[in-house]
mmCIF file of the N, C-alpha and C atoms, coordinates in Angstrom:
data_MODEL
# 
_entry.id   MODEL 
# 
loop_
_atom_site.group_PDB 
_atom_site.id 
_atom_site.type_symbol 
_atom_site.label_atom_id 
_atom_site.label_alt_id 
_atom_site.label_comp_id 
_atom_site.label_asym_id 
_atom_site.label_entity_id 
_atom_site.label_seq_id 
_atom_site.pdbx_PDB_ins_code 
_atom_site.Cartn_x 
_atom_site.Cartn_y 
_atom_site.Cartn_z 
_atom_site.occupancy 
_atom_site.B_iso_or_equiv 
_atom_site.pdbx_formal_charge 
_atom_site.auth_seq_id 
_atom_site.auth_comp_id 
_atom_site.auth_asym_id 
_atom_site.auth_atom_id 
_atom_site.pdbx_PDB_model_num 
ATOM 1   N N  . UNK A 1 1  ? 0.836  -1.173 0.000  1.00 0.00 ? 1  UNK A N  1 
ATOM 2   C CA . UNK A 1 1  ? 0.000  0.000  0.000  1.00 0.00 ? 1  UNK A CA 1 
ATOM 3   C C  . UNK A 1 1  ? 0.885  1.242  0.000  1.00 0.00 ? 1  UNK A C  1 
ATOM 4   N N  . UNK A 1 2  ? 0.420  2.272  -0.904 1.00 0.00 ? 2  UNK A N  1 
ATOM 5   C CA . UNK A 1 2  ? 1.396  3.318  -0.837 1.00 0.00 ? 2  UNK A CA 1 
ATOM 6   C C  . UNK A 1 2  ? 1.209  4.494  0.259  1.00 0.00 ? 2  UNK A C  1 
ATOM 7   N N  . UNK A 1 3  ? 2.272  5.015  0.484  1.00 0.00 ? 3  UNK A N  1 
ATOM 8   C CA . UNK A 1 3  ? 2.792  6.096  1.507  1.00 0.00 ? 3  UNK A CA 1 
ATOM 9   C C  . UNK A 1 3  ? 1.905  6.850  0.954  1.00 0.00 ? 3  UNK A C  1 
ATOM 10  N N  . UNK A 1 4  ? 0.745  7.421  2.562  1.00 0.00 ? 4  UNK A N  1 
ATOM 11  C CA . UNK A 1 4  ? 0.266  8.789  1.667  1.00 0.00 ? 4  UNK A CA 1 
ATOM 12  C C  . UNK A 1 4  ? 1.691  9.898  1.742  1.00 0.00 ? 4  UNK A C  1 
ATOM 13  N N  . UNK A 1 5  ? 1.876  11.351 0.971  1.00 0.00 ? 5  UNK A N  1 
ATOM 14  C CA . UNK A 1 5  ? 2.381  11.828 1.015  1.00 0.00 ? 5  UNK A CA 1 
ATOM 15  C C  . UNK A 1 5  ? 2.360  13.386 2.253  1.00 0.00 ? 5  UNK A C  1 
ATOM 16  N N  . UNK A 1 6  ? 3.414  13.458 2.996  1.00 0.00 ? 6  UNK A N  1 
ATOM 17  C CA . UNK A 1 6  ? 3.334  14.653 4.261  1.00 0.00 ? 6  UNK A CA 1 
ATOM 18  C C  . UNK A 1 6  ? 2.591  15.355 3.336  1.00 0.00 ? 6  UNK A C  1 
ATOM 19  N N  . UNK A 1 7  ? 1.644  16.554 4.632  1.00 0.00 ? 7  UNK A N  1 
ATOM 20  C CA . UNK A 1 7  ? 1.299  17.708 4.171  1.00 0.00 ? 7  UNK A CA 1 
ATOM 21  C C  . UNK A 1 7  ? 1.829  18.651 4.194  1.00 0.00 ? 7  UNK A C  1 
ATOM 22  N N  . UNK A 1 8  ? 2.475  19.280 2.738  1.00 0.00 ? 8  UNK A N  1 
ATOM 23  C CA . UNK A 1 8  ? 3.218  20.809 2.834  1.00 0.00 ? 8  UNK A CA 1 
ATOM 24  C C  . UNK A 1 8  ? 2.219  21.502 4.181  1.00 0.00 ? 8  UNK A C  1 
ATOM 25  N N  . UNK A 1 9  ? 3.252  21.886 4.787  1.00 0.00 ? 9  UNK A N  1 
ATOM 26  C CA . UNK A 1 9  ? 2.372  22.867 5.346  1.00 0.00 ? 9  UNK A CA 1 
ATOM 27  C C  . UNK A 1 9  ? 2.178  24.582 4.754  1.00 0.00 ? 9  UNK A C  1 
ATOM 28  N N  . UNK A 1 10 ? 1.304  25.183 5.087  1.00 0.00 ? 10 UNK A N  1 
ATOM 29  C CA . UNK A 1 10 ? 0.550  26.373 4.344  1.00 0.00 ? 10 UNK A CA 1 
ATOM 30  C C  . UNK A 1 10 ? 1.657  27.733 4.845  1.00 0.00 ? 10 UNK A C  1 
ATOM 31  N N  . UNK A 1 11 ? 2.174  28.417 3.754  1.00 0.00 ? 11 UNK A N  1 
ATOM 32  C CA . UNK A 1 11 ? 2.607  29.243 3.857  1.00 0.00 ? 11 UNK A CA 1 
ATOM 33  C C  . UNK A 1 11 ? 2.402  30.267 5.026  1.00 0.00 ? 11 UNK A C  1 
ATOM 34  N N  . UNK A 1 12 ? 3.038  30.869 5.885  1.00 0.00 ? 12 UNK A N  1 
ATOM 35  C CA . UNK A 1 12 ? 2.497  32.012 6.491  1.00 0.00 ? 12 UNK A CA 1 
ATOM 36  C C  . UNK A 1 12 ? 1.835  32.988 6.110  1.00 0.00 ? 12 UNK A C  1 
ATOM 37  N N  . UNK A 1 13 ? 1.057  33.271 6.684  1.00 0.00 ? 13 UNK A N  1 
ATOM 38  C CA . UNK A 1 13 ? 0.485  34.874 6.101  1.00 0.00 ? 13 UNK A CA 1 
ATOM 39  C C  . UNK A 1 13 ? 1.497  36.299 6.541  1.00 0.00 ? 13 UNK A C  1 
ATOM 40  N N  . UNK A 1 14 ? 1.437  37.139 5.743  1.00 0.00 ? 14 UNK A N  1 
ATOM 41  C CA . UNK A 1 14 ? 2.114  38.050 6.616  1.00 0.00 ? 14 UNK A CA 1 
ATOM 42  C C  . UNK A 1 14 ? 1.918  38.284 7.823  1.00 0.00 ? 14 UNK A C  1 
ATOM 43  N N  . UNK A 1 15 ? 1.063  38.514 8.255  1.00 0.00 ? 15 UNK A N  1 
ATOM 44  C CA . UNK A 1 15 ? 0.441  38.782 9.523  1.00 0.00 ? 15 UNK A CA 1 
ATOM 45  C C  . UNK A 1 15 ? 0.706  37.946 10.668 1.00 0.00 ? 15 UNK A C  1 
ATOM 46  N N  . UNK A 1 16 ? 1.178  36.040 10.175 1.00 0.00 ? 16 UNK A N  1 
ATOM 47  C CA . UNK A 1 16 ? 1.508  35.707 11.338 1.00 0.00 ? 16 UNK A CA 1 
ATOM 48  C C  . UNK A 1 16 ? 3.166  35.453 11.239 1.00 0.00 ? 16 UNK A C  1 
ATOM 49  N N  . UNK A 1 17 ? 3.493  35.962 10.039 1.00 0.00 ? 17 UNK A N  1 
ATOM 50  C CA . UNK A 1 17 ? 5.401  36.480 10.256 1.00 0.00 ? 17 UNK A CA 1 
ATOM 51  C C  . UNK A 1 17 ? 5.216  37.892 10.834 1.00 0.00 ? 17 UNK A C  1 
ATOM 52  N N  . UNK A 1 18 ? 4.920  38.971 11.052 1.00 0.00 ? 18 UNK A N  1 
ATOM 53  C CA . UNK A 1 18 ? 4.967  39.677 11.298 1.00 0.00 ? 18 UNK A CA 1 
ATOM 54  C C  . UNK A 1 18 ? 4.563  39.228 13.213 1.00 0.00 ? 18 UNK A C  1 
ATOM 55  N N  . UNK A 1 19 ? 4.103  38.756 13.308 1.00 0.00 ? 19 UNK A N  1 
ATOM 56  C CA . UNK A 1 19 ? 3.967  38.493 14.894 1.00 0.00 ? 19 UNK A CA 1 
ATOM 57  C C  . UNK A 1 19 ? 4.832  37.102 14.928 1.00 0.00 ? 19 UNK A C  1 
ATOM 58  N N  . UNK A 1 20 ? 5.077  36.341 14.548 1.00 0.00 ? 20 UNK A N  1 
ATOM 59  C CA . UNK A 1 20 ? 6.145  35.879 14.879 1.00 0.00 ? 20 UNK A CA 1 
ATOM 60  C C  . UNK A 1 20 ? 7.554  36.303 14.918 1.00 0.00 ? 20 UNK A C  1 
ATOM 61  N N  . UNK A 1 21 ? 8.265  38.048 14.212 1.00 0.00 ? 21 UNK A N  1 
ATOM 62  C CA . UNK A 1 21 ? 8.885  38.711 14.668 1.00 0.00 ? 21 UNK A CA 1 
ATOM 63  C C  . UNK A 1 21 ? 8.794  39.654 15.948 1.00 0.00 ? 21 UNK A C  1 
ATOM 64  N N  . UNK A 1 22 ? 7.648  39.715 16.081 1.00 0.00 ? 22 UNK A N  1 
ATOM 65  C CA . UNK A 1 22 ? 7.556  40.641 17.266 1.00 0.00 ? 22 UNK A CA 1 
ATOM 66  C C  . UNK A 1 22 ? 7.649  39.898 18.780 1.00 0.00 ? 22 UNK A C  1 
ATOM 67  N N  . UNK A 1 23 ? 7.268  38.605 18.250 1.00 0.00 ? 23 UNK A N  1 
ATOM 68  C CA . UNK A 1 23 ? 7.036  37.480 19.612 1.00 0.00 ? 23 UNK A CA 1 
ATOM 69  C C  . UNK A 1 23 ? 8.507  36.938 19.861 1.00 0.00 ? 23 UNK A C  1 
ATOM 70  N N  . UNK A 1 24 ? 9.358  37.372 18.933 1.00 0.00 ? 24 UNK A N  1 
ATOM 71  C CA . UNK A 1 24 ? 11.346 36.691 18.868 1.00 0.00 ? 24 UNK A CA 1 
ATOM 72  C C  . UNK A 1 24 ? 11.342 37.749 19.792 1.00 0.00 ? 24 UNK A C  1 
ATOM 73  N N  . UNK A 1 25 ? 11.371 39.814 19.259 1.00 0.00 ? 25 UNK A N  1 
ATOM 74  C CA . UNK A 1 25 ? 12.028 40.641 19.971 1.00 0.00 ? 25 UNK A CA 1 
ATOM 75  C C  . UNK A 1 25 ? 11.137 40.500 21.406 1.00 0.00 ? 25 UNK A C  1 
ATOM 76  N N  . UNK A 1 26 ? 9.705  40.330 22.013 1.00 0.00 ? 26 UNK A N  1 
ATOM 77  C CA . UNK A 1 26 ? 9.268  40.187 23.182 1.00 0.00 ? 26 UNK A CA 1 
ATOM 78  C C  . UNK A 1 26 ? 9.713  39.112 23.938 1.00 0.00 ? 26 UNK A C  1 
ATOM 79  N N  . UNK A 1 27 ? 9.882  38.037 23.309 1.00 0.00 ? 27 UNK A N  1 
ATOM 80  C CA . UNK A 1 27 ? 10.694 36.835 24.300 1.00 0.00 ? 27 UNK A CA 1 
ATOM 81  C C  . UNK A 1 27 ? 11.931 36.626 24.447 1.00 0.00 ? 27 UNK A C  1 
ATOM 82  N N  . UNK A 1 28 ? 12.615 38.054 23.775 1.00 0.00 ? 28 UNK A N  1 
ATOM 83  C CA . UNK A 1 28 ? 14.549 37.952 24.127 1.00 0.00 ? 28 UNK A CA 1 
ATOM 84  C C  . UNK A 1 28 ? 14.733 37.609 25.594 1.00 0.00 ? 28 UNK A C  1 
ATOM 85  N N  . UNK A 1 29 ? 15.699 37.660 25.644 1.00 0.00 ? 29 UNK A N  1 
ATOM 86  C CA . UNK A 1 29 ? 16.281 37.340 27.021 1.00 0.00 ? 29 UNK A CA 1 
ATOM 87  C C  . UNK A 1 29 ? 16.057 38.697 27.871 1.00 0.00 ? 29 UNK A C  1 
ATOM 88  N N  . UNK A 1 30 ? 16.891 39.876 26.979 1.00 0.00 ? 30 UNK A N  1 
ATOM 89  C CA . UNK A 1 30 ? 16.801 41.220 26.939 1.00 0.00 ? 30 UNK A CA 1 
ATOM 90  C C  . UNK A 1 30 ? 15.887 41.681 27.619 1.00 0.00 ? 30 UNK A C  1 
ATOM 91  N N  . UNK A 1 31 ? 14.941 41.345 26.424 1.00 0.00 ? 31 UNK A N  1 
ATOM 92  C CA . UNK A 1 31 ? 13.437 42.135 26.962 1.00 0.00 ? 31 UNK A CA 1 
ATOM 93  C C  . UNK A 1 31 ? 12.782 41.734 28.530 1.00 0.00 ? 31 UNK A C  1 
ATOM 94  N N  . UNK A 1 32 ? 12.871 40.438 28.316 1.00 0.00 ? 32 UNK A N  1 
ATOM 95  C CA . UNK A 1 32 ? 12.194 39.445 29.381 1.00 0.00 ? 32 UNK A CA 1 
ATOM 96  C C  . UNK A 1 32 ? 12.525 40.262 30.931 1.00 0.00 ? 32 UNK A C  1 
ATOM 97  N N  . UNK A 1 33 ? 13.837 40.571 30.736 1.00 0.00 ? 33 UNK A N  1 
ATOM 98  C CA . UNK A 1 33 ? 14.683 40.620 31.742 1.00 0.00 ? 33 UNK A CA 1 
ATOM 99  C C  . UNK A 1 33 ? 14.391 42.280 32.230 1.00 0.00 ? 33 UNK A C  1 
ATOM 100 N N  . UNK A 1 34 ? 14.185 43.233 31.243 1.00 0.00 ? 34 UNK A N  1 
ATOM 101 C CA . UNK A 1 34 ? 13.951 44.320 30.950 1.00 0.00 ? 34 UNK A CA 1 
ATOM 102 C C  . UNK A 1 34 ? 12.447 44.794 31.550 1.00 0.00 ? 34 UNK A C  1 
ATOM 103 N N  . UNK A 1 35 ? 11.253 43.798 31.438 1.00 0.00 ? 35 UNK A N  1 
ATOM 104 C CA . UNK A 1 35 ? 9.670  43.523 31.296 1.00 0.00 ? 35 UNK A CA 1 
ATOM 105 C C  . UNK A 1 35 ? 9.552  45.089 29.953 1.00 0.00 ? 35 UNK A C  1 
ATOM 106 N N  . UNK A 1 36 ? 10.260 45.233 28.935 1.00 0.00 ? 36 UNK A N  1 
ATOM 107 C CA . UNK A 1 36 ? 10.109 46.152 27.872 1.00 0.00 ? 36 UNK A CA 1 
ATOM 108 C C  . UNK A 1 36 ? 10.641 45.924 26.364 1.00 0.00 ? 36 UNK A C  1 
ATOM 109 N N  . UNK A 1 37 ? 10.382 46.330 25.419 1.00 0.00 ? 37 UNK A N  1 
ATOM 110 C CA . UNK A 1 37 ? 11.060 45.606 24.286 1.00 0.00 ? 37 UNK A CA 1 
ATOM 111 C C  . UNK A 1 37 ? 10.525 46.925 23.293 1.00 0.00 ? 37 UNK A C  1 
ATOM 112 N N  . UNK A 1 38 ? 11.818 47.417 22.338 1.00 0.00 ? 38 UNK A N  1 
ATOM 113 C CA . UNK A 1 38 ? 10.898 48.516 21.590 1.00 0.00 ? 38 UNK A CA 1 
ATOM 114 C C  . UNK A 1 38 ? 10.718 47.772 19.784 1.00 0.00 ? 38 UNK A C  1 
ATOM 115 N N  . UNK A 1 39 ? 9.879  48.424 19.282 1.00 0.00 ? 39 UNK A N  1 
ATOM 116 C CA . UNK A 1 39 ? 9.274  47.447 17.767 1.00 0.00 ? 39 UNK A CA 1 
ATOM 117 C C  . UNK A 1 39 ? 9.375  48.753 17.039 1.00 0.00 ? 39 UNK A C  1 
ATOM 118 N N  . UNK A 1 40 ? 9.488  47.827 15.534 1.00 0.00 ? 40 UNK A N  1 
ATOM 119 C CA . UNK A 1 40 ? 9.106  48.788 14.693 1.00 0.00 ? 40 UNK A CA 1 
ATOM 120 C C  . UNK A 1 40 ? 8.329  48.628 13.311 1.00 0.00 ? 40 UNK A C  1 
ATOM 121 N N  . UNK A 1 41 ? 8.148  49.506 12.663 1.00 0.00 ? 41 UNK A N  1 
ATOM 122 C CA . UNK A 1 41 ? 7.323  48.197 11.798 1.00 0.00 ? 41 UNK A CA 1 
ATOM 123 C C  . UNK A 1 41 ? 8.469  48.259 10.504 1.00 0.00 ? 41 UNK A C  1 
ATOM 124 N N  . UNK A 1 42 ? 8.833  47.279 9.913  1.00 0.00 ? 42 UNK A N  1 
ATOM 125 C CA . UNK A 1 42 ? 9.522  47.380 9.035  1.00 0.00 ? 42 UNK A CA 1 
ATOM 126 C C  . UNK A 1 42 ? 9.159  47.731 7.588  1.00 0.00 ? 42 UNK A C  1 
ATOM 127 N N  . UNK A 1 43 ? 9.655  48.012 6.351  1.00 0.00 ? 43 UNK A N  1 
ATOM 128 C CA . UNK A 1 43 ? 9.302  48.902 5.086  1.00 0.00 ? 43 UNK A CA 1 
ATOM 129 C C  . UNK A 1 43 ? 8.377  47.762 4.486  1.00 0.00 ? 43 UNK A C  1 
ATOM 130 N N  . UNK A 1 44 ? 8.587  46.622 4.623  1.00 0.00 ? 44 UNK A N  1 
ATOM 131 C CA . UNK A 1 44 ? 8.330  45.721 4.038  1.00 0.00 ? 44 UNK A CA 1 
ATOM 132 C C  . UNK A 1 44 ? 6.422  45.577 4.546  1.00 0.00 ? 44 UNK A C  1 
ATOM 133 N N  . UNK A 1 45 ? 6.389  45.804 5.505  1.00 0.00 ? 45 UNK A N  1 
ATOM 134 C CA . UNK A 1 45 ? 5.187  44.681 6.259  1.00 0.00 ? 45 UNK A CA 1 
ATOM 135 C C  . UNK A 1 45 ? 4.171  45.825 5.962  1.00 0.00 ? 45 UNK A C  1 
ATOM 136 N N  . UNK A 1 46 ? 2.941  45.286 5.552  1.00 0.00 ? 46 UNK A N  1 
ATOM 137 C CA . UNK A 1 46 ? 1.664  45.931 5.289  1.00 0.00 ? 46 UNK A CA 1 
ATOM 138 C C  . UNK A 1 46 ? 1.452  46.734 6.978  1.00 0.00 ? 46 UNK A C  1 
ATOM 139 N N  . UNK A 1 47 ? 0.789  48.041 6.416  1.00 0.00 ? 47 UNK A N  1 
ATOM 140 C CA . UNK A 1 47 ? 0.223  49.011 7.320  1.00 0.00 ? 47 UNK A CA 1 
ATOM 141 C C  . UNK A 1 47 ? -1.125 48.422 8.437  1.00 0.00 ? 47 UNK A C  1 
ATOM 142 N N  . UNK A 1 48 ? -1.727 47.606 7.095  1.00 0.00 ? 48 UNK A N  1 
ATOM 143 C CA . UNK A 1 48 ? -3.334 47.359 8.270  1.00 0.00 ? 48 UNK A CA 1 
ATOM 144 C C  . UNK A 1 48 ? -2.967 45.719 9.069  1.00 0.00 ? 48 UNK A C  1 
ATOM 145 N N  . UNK A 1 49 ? -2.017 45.102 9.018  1.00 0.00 ? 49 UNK A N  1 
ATOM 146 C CA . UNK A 1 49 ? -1.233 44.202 9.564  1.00 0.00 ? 49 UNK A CA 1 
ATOM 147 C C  . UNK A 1 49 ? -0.137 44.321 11.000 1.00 0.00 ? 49 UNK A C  1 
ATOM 148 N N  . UNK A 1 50 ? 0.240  45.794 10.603 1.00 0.00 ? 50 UNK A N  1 
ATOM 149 C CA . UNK A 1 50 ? 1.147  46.243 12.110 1.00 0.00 ? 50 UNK A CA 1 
ATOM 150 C C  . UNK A 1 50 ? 0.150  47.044 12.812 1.00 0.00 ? 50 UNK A C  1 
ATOM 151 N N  . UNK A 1 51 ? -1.120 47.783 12.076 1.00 0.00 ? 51 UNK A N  1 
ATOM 152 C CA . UNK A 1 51 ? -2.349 48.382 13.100 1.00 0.00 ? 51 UNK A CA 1 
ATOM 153 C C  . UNK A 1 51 ? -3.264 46.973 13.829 1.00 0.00 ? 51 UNK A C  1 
ATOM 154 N N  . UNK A 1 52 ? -3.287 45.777 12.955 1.00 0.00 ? 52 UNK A N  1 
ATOM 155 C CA . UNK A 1 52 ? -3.714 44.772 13.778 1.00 0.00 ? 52 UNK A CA 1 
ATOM 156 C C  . UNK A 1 52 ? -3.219 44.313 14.645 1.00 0.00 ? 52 UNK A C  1 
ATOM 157 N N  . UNK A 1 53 ? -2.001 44.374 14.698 1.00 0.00 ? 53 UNK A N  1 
ATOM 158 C CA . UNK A 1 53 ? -0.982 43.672 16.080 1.00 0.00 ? 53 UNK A CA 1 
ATOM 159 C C  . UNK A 1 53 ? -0.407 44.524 16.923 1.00 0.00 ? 53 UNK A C  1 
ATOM 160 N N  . UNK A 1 54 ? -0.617 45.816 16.865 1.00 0.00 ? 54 UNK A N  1 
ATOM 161 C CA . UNK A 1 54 ? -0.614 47.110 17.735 1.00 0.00 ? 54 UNK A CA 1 
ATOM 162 C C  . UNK A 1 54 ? -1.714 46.835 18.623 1.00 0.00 ? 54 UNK A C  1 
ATOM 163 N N  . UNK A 1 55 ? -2.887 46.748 17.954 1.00 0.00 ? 55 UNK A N  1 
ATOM 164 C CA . UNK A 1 55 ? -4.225 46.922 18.587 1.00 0.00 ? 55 UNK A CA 1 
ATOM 165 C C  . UNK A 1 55 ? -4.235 45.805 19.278 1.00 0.00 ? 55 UNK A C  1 
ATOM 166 N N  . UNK A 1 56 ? -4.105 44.676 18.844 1.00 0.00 ? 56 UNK A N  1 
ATOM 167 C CA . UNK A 1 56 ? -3.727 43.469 19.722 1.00 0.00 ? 56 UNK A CA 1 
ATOM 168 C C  . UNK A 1 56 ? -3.107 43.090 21.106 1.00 0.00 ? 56 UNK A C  1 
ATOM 169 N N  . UNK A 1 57 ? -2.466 44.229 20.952 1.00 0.00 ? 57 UNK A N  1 
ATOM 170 C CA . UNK A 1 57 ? -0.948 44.223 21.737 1.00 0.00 ? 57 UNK A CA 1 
ATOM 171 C C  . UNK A 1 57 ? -1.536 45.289 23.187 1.00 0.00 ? 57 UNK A C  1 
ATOM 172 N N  . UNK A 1 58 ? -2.533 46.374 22.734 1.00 0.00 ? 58 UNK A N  1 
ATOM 173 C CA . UNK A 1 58 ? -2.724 47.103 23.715 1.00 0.00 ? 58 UNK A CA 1 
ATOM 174 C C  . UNK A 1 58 ? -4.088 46.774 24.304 1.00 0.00 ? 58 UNK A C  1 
ATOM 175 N N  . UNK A 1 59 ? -5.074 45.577 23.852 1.00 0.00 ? 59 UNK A N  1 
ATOM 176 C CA . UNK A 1 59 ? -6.290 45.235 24.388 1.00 0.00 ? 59 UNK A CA 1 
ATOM 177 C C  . UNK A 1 59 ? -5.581 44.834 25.494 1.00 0.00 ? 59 UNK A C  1 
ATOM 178 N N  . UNK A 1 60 ? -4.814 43.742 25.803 1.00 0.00 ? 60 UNK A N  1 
ATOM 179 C CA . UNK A 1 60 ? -4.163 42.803 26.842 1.00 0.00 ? 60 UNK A CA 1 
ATOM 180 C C  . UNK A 1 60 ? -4.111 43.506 27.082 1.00 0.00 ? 60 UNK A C  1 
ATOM 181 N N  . UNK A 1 61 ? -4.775 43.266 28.843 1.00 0.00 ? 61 UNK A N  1 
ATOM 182 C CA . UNK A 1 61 ? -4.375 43.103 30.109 1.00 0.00 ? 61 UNK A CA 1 
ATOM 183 C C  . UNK A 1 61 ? -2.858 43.437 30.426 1.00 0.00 ? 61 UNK A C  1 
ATOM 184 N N  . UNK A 1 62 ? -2.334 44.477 31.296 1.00 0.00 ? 62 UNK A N  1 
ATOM 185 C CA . UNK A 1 62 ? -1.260 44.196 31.727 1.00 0.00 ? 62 UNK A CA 1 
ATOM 186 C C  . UNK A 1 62 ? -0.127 44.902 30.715 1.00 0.00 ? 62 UNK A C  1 
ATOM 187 N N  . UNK A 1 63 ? -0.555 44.845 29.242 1.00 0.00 ? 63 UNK A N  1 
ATOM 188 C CA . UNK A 1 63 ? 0.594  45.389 28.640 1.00 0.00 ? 63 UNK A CA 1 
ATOM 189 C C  . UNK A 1 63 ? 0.139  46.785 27.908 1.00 0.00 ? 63 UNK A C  1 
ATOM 190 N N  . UNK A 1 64 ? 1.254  47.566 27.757 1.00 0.00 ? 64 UNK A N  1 
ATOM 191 C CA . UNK A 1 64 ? 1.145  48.597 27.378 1.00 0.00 ? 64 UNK A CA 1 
ATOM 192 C C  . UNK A 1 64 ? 1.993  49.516 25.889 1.00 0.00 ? 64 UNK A C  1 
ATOM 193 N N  . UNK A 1 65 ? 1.483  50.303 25.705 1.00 0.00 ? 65 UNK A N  1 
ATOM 194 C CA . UNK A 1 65 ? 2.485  50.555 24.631 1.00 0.00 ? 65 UNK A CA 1 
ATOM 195 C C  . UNK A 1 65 ? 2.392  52.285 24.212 1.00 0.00 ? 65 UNK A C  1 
ATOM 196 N N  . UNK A 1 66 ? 3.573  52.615 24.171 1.00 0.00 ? 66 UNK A N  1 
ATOM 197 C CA . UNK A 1 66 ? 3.717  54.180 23.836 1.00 0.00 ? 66 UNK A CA 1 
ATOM 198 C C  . UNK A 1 66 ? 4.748  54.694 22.877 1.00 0.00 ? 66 UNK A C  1 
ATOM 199 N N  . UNK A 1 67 ? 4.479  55.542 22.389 1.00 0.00 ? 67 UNK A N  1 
ATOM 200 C CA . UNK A 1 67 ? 5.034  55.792 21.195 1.00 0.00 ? 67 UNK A CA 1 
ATOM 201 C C  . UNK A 1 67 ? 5.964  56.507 20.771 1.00 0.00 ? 67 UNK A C  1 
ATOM 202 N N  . UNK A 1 68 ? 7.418  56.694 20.646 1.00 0.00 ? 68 UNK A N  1 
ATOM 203 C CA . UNK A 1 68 ? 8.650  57.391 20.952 1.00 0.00 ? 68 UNK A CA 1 
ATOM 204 C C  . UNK A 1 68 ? 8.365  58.198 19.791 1.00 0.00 ? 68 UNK A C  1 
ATOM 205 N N  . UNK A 1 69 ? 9.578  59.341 20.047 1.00 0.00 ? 69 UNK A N  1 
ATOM 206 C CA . UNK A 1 69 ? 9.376  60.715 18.976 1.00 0.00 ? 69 UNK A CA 1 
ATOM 207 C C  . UNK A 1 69 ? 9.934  60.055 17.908 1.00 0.00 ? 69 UNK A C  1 
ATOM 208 N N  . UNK A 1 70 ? 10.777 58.768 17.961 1.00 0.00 ? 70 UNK A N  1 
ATOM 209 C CA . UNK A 1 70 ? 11.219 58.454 16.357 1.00 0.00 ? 70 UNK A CA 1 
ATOM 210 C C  . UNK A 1 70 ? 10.703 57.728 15.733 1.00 0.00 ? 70 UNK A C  1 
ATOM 211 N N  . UNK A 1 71 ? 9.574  57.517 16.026 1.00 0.00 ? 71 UNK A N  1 
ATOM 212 C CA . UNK A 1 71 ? 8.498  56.282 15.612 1.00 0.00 ? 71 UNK A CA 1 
ATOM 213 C C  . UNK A 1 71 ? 8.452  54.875 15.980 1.00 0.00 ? 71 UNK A C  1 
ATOM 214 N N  . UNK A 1 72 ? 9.275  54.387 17.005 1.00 0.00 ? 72 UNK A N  1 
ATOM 215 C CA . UNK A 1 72 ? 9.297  53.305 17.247 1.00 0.00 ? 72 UNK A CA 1 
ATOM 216 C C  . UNK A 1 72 ? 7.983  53.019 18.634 1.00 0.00 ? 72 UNK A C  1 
ATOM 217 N N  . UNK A 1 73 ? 8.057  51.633 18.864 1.00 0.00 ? 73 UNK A N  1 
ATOM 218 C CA . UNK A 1 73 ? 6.882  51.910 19.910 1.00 0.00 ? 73 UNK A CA 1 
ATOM 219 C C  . UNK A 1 73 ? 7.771  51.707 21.153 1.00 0.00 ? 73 UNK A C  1 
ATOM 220 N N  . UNK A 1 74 ? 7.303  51.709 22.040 1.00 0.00 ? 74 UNK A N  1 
ATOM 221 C CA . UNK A 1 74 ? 8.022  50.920 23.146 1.00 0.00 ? 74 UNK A CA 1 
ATOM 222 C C  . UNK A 1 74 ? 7.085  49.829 24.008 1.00 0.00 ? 74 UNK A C  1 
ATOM 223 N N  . UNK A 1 75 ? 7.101  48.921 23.732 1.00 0.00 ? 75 UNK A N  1 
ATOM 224 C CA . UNK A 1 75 ? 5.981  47.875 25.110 1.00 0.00 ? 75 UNK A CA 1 
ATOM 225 C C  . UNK A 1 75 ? 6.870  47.252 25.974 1.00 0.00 ? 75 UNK A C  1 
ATOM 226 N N  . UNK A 1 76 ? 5.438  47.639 27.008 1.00 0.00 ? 76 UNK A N  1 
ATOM 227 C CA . UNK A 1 76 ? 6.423  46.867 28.773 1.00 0.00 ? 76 UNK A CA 1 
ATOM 228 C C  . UNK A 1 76 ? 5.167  46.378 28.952 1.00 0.00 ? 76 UNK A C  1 
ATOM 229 N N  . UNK A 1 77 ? 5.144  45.608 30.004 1.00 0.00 ? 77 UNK A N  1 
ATOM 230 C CA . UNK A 1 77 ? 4.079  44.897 30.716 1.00 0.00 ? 77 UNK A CA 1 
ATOM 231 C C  . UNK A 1 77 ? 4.331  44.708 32.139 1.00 0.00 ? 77 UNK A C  1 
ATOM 232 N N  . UNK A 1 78 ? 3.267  43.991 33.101 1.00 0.00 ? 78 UNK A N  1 
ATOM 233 C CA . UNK A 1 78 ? 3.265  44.066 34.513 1.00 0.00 ? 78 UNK A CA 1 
ATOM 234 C C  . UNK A 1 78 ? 3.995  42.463 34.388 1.00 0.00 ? 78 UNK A C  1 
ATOM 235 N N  . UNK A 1 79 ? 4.570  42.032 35.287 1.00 0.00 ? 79 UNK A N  1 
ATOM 236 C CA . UNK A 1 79 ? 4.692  40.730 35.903 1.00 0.00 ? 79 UNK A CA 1 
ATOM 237 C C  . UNK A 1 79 ? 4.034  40.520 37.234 1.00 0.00 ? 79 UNK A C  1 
ATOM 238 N N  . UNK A 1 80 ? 3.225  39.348 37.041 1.00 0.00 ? 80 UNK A N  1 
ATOM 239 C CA . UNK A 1 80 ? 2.480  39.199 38.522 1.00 0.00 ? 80 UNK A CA 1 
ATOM 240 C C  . UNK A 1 80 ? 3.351  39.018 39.600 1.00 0.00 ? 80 UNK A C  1 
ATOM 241 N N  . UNK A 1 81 ? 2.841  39.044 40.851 1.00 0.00 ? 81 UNK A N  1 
ATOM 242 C CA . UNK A 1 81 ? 3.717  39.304 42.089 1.00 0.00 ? 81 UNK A CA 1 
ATOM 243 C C  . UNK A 1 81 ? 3.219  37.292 42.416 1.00 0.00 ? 81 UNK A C  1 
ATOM 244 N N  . UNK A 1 82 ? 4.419  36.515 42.649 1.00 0.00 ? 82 UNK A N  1 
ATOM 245 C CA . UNK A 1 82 ? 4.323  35.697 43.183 1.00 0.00 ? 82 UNK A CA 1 
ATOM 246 C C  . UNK A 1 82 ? 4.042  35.380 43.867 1.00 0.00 ? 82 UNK A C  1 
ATOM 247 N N  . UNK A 1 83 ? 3.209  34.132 44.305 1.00 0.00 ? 83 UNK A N  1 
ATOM 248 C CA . UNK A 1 83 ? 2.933  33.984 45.802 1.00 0.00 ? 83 UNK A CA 1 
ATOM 249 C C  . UNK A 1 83 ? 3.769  33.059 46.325 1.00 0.00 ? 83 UNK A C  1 
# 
């Protein structure tokens, strides 16, 4: 009986490369360590794609985001207090 063949898996969309870059610079060591990480959107990445993951980014609970004079953003967030 023959091998079915793997499934290619489905290209990314921009949208989830574009947050899978932002989720590398938020989970650096850096940042982690920092609770801050600053983004930017790059030339490449669609406009209504970095307003979706902005907006994303500032519904959550806990995290925040503000906007430097050179256009970059800056996000920090709370870390809960351990018990």
């Amino acid at each position: 009986m023959a091998q079915p063949k793997p499934k290619t898996p489905a290209p990314a969309t921009s949208i989830e490369m574009l947050g899978a870059r932002l989720q590398k610079i938020i989970n650096s060591p850096t940042a982690q360590k920092a609770q801050a990480a600053i983004i930017c959107k790059a030339p490449d990445e669609a406009q209504e794609d970095w307003d979706k993951i902005i907006e994303a980014i500032t519904e959550t609970d806990g995290v925040y985001v503000t906007y430097e004079d050179d256009g970059t953003l800056r996000v920090f967030w709370d870390v809960p207090d351990k018990d």
